[in-house]
N, C-alpha and C positions, 0 to 999 in steps of 0.2 A: 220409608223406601230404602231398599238396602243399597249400600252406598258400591257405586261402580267401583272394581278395582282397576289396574293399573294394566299395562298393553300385556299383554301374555309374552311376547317377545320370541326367539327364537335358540336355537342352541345348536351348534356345529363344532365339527374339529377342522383345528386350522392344519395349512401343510407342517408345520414346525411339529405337530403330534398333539400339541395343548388344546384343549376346548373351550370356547368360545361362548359368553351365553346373553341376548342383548334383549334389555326391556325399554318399551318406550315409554317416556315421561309427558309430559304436559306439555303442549305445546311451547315455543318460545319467541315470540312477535310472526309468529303462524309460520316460523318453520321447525322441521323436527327437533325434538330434542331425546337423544337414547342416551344409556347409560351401559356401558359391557360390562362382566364379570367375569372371569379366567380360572381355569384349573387342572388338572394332570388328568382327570376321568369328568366322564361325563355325568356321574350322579352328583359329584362333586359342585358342578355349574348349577344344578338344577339345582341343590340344597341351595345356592347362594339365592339363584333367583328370588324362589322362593321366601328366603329370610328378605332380601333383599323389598318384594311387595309388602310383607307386611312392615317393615320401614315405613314405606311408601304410604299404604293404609291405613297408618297408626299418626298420620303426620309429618310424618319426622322428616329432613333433608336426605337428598339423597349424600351418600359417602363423595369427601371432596378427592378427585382422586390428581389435582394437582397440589397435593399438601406434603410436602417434604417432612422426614422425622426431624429434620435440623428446624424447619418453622415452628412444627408443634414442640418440639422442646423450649424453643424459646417463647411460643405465647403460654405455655402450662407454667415457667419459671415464673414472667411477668405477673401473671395470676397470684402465684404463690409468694412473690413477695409483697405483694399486697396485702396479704395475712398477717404480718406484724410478728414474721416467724423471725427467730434466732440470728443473728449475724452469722452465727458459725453453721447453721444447717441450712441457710442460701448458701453459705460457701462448700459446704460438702454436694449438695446440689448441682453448682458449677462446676467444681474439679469430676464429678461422674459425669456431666452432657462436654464440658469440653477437652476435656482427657480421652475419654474412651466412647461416650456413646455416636457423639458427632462425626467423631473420624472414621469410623467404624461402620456407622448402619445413618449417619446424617442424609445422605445421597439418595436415598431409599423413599419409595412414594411408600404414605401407610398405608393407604389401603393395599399394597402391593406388598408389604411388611407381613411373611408369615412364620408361626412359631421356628420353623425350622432355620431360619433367619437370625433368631435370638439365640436357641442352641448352641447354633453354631460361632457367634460372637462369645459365646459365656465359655466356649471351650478353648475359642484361642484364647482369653484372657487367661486361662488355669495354665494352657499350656507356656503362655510369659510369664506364670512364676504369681501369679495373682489368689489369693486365698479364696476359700469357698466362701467366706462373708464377705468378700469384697464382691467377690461374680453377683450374693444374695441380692447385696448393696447394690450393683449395677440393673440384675434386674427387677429391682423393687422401683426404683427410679423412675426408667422406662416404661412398667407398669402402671404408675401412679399416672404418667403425661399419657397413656395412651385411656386410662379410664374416661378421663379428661375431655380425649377424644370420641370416647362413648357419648357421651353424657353430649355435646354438643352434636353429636350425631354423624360423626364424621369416619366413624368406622361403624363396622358390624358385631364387631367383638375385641378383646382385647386377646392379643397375640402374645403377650408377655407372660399370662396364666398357663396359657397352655406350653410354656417351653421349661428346657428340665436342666437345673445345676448339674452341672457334669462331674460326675466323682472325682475328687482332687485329695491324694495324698499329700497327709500331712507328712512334712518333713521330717527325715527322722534325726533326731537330737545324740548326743553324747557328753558322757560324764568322765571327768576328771576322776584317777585315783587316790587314795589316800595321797601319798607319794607326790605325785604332780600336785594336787591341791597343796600341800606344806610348800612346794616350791613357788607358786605363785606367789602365795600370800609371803614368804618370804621377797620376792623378786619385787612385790608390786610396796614394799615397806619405804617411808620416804615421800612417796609419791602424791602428788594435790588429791588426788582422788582416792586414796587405798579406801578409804570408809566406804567408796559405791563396791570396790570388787569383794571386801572385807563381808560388807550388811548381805550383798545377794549369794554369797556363800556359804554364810554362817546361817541365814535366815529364809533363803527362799526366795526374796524380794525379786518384784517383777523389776525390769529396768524403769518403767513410769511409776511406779510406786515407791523405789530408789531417789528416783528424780523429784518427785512430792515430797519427800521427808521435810518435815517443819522440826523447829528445834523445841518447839512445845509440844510437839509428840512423843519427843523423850525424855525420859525421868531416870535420871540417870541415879535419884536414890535407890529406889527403889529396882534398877535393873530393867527396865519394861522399855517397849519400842512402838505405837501404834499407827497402823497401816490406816488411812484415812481421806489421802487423796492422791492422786495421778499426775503426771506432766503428760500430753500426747502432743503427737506433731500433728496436727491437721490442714488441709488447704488454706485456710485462712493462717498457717502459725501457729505457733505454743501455745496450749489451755492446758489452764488447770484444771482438773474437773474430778469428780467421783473416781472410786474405785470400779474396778473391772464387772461385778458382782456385791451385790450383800452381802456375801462371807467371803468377800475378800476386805472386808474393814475387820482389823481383828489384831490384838494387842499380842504381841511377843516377848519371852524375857529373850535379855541381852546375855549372849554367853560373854565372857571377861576379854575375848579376844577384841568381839565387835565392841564392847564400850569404850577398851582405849583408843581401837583406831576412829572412833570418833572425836572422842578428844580432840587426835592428834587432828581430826579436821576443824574443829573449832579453832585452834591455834592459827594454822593457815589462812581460816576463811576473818580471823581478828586483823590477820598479814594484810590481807586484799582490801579490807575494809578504809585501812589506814592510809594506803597506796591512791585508794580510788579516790577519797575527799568527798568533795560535795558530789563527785558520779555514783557513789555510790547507791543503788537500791535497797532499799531494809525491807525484805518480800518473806522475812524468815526461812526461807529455807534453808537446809543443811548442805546441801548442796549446787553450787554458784560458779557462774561467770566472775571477772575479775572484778567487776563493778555491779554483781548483786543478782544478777537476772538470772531463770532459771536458764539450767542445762539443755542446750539441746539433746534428747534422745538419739539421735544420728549422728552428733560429735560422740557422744559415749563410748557407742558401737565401736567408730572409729580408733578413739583412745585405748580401748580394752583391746582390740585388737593388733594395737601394736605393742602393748605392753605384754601381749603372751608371745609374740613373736619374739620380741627381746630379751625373752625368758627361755628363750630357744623351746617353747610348747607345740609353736605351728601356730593355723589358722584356730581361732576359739573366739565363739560369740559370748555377751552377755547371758543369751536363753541357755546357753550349754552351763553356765554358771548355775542356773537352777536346775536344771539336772542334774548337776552336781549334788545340791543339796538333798536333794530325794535319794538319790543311790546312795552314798555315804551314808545318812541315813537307816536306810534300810538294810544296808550291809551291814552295819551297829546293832542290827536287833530290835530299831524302834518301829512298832506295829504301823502298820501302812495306815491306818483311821487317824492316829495322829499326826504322821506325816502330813495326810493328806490338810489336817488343822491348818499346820503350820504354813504350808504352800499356799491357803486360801483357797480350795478348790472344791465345789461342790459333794463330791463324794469322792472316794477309793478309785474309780474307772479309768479317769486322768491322770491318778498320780501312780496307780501301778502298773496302768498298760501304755504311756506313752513317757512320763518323765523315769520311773525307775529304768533302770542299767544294771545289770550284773556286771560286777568288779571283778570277781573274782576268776581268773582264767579258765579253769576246767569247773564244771560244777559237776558235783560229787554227793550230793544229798541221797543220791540210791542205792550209790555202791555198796556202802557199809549195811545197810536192811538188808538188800537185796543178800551179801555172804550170809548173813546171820540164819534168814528164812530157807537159803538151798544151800548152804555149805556140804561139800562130796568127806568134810575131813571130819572124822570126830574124837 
């Protein structure tokens, strides 16, 4: 016998202009129980309905429509740390539902939650300055707790699929000139840290891959420097972890400049060692706090920041440091495929269409062809 389905329901527009669409459920201690659905047009309702009985006919609960995204965030975490997942990806977990998702979209019923909702959060994130992997990061998050809420039956679809990273320009970067680069690296001589501004100019070095350097990574016989781990800040704190990519682990010779100002930092980090005593940490790395631990990447920032100001250079980041090393670079005549080697960067794309800079003021590469091919003199 084919199995009755559910009340057929009704569908109207309310005075506010929205449409209205209402199916009756099963009784509940023998008084009604219905359940509405909502939309901007009326085929709109009807689609709901309609998904809405086969819910119903398939089993399933109906959608809880007093479920806050701030509840289901926190029973989807609950779940998920029940998995026996990462200290550090619960903590990444937390800092995206109580940084940004909660305060943002927490307030919001999910079944009331639609893509254009998500959109429009992942847009104001871009426009505070938030990177596209971060926006991805946000909403891959809220995707995953809202599957979550699939799968328990508490929505009808997942609203995070259907909404769209908002094109977020990359920042654009700039390179130091021949000129300003001898000046720094003259300005920055002396100093506890010259080996970080020294290694990410000569060599490319990210600021966390800077901050990774182990003293067993380099072989100062032989001239060589190997990229192999990272320092990042994450919500939980400083991890060590991988490089950025697989071809970002990748052995470099040391030109003569970067292997003394290493030296010179072994000598200081011998200084600090002796100072600290028994505080001291033996974590090997190259680069240390006064008592052994690594560098924070955001004091770095900091640090280099003020040492190009007192260089009288102005404001300059550590990432303008690697731009540096791609333009000079390439201004030298060294083929962009090897640049790109040295940067650790998957192919040519990145390192010629965002970190390359033209140094030189006027580019002039046509003029001379161009006389030669229509010159009026002869």
């Amino acid at each position: 016998m084919k199995r009755r389905g559910h009340g057929e329901g009704s569908v109207y527009k309310r005075s506010d202009g929205r449409w209205c669409g209402v199916v009756e459920l099963n009784r509940k201690s023998g008084k009604r129980n219905r359940k509405s659905v909502y939309g901007s047009t009326q085929s709109e309702v009807v689609k709901k309905i309609a998904a809405l009985r086969a819910q119903l006919d398939g089993g399933m609960p109906a959608p809880n429509d007093q479920l806050t995204v701030e509840s289901l965030l926190a029973l989807w975490l609950h779940q998920e740390e029940g998995k026996k997942m990462s200290p550090n990806t619960i903590d990444q977990y937390q800092w995206v539902i109580g940084k940004h998702l909660v305060p943002d979209l927490g307030h919001l019923k999910v079944t009331a939650l639609a893509p254009k909702d998500v959109t429009a959060f992942l847009s104001r994130k871009g426009k505070d300055g938030y990177s596209k992997s971060s926006c991805v990061r946000f909403k891959s998050v809220l995707g995953q707790a809202l599957r979550f809420a699939e799968i328990e039956g508490w929505v009808q679809r997942n609203v995070a699929r259907l909404s769209d990273v908002p094109r977020i320009e990359v920042p654009e970067g700039k390179s130091l000139t021949e000129l300003e680069a001898r000046h720094l690296l003259e300005a920055v001589k002396g100093d506890a840290l010259e080996g970080v501004v020294v290694a990410m100019l000569t060599l490319g070095l990210r600021l966390g891959e800077v901050s990774g350097l182990r003293w067993e990574d380099i072989d100062f016989e032989n001239k060589t420097l190997r990229v192999h781990q990272t320092v990042k800040r994450e919500p939980g704190g400083l991890r060590i972890g991988g490089t950025k990519t697989p071809r970002s682990r990748r052995t470099l010779a040391i030109p003569g400049i970067t292997g003394e100002a290493l030296m010179r930092r072994k000598i200081f980090q011998n200084a600090d060692r002796l100072a600290a005593g028994e505080s001291w940490r033996d974590i090997g790395l190259v680069f240390t706090t006064s008592v052994g631990t690594p560098l924070d990447p955001k004091n770095l920032r900091r640090h280099f920041n003020k040492v190009t100001k007192d260089a009288g250079l102005g404001h300059w980041t550590p990432t303008d440091l690697r731009h540096s090393t791609v333009s000079l670079l390439s201004a030298a005549g060294v083929p962009l495929e090897c640049i790109a080697d040295i940067a650790g960067h998957v192919g040519t794309r990145m390192t010629g269409g965002i970190y390359r800079h033209v140094l030189a003021p006027v580019i002039d590469h046509a003029a001379e062809p161009m006389d030669q091919f229509f010159s009026t003199t002869g």
